[in-house]
N, C-alpha and C positions, 0 to 999 in steps of 0.2 A: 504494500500500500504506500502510496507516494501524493504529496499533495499537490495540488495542479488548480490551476486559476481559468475558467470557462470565461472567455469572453461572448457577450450574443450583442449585436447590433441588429437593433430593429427600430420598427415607427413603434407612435406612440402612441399607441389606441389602449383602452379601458379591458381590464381584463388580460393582457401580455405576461405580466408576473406572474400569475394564478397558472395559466398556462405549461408555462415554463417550471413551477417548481413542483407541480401537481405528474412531469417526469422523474423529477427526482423522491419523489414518495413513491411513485409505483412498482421505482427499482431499489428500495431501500436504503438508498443512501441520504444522507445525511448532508445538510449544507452550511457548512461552518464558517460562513461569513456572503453577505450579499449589497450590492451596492447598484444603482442606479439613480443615473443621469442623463443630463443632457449629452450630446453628444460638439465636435466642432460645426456638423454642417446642421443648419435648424432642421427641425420636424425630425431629427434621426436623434435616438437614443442606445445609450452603454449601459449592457448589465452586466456587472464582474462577479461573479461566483467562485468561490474557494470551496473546495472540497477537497476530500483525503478518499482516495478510494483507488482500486487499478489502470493499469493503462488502458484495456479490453472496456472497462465502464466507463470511462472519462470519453473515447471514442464513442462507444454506442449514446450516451447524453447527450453528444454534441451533434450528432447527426439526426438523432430525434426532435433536438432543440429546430435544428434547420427546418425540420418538415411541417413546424408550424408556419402560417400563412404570413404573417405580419413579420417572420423574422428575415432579414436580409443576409446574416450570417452572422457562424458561431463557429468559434475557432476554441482550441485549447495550449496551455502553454506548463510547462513544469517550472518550478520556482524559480532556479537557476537562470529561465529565460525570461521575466521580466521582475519588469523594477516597480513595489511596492513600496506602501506605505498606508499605518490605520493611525487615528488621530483617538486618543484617551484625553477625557475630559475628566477630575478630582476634584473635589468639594472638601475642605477641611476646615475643623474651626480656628477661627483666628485666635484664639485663646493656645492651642498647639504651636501656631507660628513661631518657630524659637530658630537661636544661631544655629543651632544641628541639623533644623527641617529646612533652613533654608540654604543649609549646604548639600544636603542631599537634593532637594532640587534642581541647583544647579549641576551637581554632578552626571544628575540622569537629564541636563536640556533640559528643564521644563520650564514655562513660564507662566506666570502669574497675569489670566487676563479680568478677571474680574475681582474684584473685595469689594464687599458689606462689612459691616461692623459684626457681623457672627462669624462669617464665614469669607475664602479666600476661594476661587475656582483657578488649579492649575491646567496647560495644558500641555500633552506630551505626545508627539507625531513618532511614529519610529515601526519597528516589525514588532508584533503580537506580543513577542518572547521580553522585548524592552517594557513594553506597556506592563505588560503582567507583572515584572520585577517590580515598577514604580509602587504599583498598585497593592505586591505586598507588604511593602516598605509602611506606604501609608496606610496601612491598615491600625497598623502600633500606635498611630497617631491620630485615632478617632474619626476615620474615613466616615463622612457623612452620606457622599453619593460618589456615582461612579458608574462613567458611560464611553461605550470603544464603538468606535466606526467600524462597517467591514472594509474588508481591504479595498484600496483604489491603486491599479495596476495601469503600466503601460507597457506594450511587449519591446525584448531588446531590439528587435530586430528590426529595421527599418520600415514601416510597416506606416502607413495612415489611412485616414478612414476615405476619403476619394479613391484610392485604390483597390478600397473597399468594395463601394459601391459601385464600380464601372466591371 
């Protein structure tokens, strides 16, 4: 089992996602992170999906993925070949704020975009494995809330979405 990022370019009609994930429950697998967006050229959108499962499954989803109507294409890619990033959001009380917590902040990049008077919101971009660390860091420190994007990928390979579409 190896982890591999599904990209699918399609429009954006109602009911697309439903679609799309309602292949990945009928084959039992599992989606461990999902993202959607806009896409560069208007009216097209990006759905990046991470999963952990075979090479054999990762092909048959993506070619299933294709045979829906609205999708224009779904490609797959293994980690090594592109370049990621998920965005963790930390909620801590300002009352924790001390010279330790805010050196370990800076150790793991984070920064400080919001403060209230309870509470400070950090945030911290980086691979899953960095998030997680931060997050069990701050746990010791009276972690109020706590929120992780799925992954946002772009493949290494020279690749855009006009080349896509034509």
């Amino acid at each position: 089992m190896k982890r591999y990022t599904i990209f699918v370019i399609s429009e954006n009609f109602i009911g697309i996602l439903n679609r799309i994930t309602i292949i990945f429950t009928r084959r039992g697998v599992n989606i461990d992170a999902l993202t959607a967006s806009e896409s560069s050229v208007n009216g097209i959108h990006r759905i990046t999906i991470e999963v952990t499962t075979t090479e054999d499954m990762v092909i048959h989803l993506t070619k299933q993925i294709e045979k829906i109507v609205d999708v224009i294409n779904a490609f797959y890619h293994e980690d090594e070949s592109v370049v990621y990033q998920e965005i963790a959001l930390y909620k801590i009380p300002v009352a924790k704020l001390d010279a330790g917590l805010e050196k370990i902040i800076r150790q793991h990049h984070a920064k400080i975009i919001a403060a209230q008077p309870e509470f400070v919101v950090l945030e911290l971009s980086g691979h899953k494995e960095q998030t997680q660390e931060l997050l069990e860091i701050l746990k010791g420190y009276g972690l109020l809330e706590f929120a992780r994007s799925g992954r946002v990928a772009v493949a290494r390979r020279m690749l855009t979405l006009e080349n896509i579409l034509t």
